[in-house]
DRENMAR-919672 format. One record per residue: residue number from 1; x, y, z of N, C-alpha, C in turn. Coordinates in steps of 0.02 Angstrom, whole numbers, always signed. Each point is the difference from the previous one (the first is absolute). Last residue first. Example, Ala and Ser with C-alpha at 12.3 -4.5 7.8 and 13.67 -1.06 7.14 Angstrom:
<keros>
+-----+--------+--------+--------+--------+--------+--------+--------+--------+--------+
!   n !    n.X !    n.Y !    n.Z !   ca.X !   ca.Y !   ca.Z !    c.X !    c.Y !    c.Z !
+-----+--------+--------+--------+--------+--------+--------+--------+--------+--------+
!   2 !   +642 !   -112 !   +354 !    +42 !    +59 !     +3 !    -39 !    +55 !    +37 !
!   1 !    +15 !   -286 !     -4 !    -45 !    +59 !     +0 !    +45 !    +60 !     +0 !
+-----+--------+--------+--------+--------+--------+--------+--------+--------+--------+
</keros>
This chain:
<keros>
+-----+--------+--------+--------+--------+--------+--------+--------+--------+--------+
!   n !    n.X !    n.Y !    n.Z !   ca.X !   ca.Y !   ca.Z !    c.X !    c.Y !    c.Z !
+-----+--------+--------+--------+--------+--------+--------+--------+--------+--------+
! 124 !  +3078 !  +4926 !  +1916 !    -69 !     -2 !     -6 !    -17 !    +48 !    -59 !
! 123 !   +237 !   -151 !    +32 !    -46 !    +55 !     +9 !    -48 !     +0 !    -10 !
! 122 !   +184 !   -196 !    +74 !    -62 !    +16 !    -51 !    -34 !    +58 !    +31 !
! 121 !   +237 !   -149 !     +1 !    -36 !    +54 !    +41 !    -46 !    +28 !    -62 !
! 120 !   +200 !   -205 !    +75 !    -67 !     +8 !    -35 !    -26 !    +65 !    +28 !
! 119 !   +260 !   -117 !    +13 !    -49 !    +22 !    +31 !    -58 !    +15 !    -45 !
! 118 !   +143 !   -197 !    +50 !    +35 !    +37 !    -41 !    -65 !    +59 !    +16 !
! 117 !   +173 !   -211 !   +115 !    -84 !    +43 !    +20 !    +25 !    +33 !    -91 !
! 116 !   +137 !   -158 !   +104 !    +29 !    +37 !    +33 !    -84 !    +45 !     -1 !
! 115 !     -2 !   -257 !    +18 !     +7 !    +58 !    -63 !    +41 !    +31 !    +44 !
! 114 !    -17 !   -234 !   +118 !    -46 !    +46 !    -14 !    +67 !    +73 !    -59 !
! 113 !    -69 !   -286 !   +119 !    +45 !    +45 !    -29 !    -44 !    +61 !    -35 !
! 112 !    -98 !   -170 !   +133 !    +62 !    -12 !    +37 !    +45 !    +72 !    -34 !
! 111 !   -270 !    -63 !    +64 !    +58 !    +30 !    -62 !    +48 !     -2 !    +34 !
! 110 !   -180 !    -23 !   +125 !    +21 !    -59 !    -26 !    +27 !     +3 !    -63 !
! 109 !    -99 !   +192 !   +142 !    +81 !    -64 !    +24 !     +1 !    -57 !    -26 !
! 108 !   -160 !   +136 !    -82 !    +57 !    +54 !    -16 !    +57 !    -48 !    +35 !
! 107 !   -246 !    -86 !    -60 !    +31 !    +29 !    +46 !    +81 !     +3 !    -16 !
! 106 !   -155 !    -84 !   -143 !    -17 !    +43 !     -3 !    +43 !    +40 !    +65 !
! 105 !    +45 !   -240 !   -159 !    -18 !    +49 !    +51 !    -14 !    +64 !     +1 !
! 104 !     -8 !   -227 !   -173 !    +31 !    +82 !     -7 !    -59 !    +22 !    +78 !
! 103 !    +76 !   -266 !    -39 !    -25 !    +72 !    -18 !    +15 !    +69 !     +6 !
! 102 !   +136 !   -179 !    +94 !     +9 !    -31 !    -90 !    -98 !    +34 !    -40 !
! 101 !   +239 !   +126 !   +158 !    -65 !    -26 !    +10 !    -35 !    -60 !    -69 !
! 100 !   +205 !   +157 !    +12 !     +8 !    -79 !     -5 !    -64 !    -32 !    +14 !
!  99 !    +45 !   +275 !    -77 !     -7 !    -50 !    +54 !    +11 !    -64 !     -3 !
!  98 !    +30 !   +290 !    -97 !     +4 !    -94 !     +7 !     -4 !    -32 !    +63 !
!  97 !    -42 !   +270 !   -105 !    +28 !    -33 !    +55 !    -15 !    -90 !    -27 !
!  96 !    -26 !   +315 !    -70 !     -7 !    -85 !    -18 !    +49 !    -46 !    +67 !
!  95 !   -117 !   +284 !     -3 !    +79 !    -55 !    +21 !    -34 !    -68 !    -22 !
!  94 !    -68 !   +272 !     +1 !    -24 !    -83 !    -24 !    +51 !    -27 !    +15 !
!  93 !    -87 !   +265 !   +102 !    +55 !    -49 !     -9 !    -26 !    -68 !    -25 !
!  92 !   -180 !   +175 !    -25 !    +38 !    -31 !    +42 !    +66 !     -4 !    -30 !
!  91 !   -259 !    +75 !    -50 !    +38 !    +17 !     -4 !    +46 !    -51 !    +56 !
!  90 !   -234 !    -19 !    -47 !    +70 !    -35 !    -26 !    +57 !    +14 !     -3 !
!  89 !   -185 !   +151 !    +36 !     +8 !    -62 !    +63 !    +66 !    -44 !    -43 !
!  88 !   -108 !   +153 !   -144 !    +58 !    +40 !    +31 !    +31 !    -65 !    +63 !
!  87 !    -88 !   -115 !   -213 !    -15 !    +42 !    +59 !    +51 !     +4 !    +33 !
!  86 !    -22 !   -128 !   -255 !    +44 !    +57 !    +58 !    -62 !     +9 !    +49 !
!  85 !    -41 !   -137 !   -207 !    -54 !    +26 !    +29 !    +51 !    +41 !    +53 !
!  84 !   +141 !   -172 !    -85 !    -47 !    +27 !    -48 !    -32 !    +37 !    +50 !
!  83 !   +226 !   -181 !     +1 !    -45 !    +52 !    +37 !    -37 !    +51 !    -42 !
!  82 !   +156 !   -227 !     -7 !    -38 !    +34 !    -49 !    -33 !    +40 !    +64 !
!  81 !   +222 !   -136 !    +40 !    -59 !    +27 !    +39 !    -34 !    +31 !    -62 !
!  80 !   +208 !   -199 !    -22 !    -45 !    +51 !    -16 !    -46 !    +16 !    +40 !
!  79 !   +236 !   -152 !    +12 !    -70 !    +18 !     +4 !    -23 !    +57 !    -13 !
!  78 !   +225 !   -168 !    -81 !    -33 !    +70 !    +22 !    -82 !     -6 !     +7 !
!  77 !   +187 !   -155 !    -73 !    +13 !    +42 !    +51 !    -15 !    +42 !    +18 !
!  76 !     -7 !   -119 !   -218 !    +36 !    +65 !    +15 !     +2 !     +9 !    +70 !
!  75 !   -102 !   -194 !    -64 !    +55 !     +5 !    -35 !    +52 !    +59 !    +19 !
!  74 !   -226 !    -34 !   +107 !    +72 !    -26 !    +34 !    +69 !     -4 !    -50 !
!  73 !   -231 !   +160 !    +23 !    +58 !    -21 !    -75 !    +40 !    -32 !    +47 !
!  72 !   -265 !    +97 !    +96 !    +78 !    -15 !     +9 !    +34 !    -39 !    -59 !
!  71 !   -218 !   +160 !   +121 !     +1 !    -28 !    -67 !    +89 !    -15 !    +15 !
!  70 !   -234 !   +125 !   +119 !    +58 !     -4 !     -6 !    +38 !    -57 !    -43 !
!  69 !   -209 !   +222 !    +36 !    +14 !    -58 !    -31 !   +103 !    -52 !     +6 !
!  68 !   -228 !   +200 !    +83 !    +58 !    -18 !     -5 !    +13 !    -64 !    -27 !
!  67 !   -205 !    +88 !    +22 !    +28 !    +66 !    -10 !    +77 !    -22 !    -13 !
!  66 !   -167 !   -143 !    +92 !    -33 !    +24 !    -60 !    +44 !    +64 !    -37 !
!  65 !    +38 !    -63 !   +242 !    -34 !    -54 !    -40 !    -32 !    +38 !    -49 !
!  64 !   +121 !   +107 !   +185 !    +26 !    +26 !    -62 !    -29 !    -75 !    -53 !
!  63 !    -48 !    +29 !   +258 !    -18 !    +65 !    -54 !    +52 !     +5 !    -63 !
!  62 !    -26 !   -201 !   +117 !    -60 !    +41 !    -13 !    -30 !    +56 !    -36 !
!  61 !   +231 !   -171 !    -11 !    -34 !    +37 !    +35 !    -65 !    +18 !     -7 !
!  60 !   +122 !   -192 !   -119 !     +5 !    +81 !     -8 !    -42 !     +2 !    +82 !
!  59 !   +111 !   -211 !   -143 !    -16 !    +13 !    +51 !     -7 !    +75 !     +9 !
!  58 !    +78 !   -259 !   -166 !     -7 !    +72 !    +18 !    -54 !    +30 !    +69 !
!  57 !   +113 !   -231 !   -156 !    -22 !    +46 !    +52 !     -1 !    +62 !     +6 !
!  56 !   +117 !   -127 !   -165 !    -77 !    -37 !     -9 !    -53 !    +34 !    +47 !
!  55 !   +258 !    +14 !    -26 !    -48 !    +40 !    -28 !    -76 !     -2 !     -8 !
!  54 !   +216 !   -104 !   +107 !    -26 !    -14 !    -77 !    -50 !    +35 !    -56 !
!  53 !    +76 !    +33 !   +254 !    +70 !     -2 !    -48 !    -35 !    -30 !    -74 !
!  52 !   -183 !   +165 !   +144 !    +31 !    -59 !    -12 !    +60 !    -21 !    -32 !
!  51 !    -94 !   +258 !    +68 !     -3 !    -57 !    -49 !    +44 !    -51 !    +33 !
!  50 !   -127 !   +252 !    +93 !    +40 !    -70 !     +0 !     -4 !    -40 !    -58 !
!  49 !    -90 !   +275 !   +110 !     +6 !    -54 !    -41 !    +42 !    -63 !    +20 !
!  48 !    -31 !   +183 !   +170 !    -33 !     -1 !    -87 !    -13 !    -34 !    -34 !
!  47 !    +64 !    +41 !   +276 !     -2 !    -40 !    -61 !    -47 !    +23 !    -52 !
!  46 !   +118 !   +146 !   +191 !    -48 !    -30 !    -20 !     -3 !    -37 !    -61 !
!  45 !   +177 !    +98 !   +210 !    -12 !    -13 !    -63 !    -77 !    -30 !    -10 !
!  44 !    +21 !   +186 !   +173 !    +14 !    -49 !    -10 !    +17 !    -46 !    -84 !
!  43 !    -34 !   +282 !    +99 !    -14 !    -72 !    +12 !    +37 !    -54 !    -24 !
!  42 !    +46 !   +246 !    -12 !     -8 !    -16 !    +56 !    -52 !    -72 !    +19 !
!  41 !    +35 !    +82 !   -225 !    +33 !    +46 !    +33 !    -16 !    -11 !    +90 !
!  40 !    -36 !   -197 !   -207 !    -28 !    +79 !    +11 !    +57 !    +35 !    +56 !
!  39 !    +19 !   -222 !   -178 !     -8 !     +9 !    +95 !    +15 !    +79 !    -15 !
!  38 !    -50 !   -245 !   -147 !    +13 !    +52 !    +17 !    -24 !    +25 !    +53 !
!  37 !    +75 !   -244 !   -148 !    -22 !    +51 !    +52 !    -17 !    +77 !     -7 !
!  36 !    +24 !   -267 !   -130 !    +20 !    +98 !    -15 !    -49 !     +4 !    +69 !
!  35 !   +101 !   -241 !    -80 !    -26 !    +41 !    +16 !     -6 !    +72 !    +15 !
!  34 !    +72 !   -296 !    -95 !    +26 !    +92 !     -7 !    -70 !    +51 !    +49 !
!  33 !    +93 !   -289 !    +12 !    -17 !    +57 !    -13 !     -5 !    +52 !     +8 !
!  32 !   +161 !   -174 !    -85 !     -7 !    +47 !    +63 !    -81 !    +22 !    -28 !
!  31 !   +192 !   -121 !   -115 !    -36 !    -66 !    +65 !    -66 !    +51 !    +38 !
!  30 !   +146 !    +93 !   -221 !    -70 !    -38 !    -10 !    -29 !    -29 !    +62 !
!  29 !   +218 !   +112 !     +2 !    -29 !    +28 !     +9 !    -94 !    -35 !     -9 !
!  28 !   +244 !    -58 !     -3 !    -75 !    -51 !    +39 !    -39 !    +53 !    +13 !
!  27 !   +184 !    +93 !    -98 !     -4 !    -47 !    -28 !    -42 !    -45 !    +24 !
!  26 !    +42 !   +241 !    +29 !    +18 !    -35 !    +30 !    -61 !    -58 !    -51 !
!  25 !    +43 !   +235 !    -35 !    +10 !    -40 !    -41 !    +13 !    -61 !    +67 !
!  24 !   -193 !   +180 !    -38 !    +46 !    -54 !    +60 !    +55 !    -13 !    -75 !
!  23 !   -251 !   +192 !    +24 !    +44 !    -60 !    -17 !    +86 !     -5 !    +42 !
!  22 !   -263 !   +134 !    -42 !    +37 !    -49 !    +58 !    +46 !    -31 !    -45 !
!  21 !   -175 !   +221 !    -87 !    +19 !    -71 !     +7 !    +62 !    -17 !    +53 !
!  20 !   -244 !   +162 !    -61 !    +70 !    -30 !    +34 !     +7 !    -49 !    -24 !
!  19 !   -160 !   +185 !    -98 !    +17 !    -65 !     -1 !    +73 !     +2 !    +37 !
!  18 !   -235 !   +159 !    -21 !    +65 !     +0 !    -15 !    +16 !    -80 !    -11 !
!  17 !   -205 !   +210 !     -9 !     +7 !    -86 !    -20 !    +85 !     +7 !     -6 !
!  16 !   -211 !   +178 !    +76 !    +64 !     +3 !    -54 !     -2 !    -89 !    +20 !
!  15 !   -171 !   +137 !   +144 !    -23 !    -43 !    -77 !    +62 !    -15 !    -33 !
!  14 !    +84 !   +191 !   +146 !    -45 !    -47 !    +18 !    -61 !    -19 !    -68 !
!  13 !   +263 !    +61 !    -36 !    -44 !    +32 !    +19 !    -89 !    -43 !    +53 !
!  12 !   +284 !     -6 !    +22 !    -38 !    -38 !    -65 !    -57 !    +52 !    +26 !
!  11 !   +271 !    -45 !    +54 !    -48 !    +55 !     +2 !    -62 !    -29 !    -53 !
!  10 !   +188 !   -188 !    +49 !    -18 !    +71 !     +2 !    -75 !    +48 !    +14 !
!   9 !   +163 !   -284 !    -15 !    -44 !    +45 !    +46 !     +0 !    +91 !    -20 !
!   8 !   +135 !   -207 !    -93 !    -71 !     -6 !    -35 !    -46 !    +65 !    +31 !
!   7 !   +175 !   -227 !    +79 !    +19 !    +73 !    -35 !    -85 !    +31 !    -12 !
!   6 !   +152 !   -201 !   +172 !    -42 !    +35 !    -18 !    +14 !    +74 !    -52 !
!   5 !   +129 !   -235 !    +98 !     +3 !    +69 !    -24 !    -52 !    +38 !    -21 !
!   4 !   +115 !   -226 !   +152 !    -72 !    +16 !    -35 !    +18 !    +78 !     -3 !
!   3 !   +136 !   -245 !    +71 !    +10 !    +72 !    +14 !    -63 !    +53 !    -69 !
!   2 !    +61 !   -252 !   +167 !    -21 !    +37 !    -42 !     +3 !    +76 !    -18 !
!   1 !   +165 !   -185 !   +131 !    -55 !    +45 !    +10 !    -23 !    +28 !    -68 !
+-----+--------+--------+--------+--------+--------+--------+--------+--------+--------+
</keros>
């Protein structure tokens, strides 16, 4: 089983700019691709972002196209979330997650392995 660590999540202001990162030491960590969720206070996970195991792919949401950026080091085992422009709405739990899919899914069950979360909270 994969096992995915999320870091990166604090108090930010709104317009502020953070950066998550994901990382594994699991060694096929490169087969997977990566994806960042997040999930508000009484809903569901929602897809954010995604990258391809090679990187060539990528995949954002709506509301964070142009604002977020995601970016992966298979050397190091780690994905990156660039987050810029904050809204308070963004606020959430993020959790990275992998998949075996051979694109980057957007639905939450076709991640097999999932983060523990790390949390994001943007003031107005």
């Amino acid at each position: 089983q994969v096992q995915l660590v999320e870091s990166g999540g604090r108090l930010v202001q709104a317009g502020g700019s953070l950066i998550l990162s994901c990382g594994t030491s699991e060694r096929t960590f490169r087969d997977y691709a990566i994806a960042w969720f997040r999930q508000a206070p009484g809903k569901e996970h929602e897809f954010v972002a995604g990258i391809s195991w090679d990187g060539t792919n990528t995949a954002y949401s709506d509301s964070v196209e142009g604002r977020f950026t995601i970016s992966r080091n298979n050397a190091r085992n780690t994905v990156y979330l660039q987050m810029n422009s904050l809204k308070p709405e963004d606020t959430a739990g993020f959790y990275c997650a992998a998949s075996t899919e051979p694109l980057v899914p957007v639905d939450s069950e076709d991640y097999e392995y999932w983060g523990q979360g790390t949390q994001v909270t943007v003031s107005s």
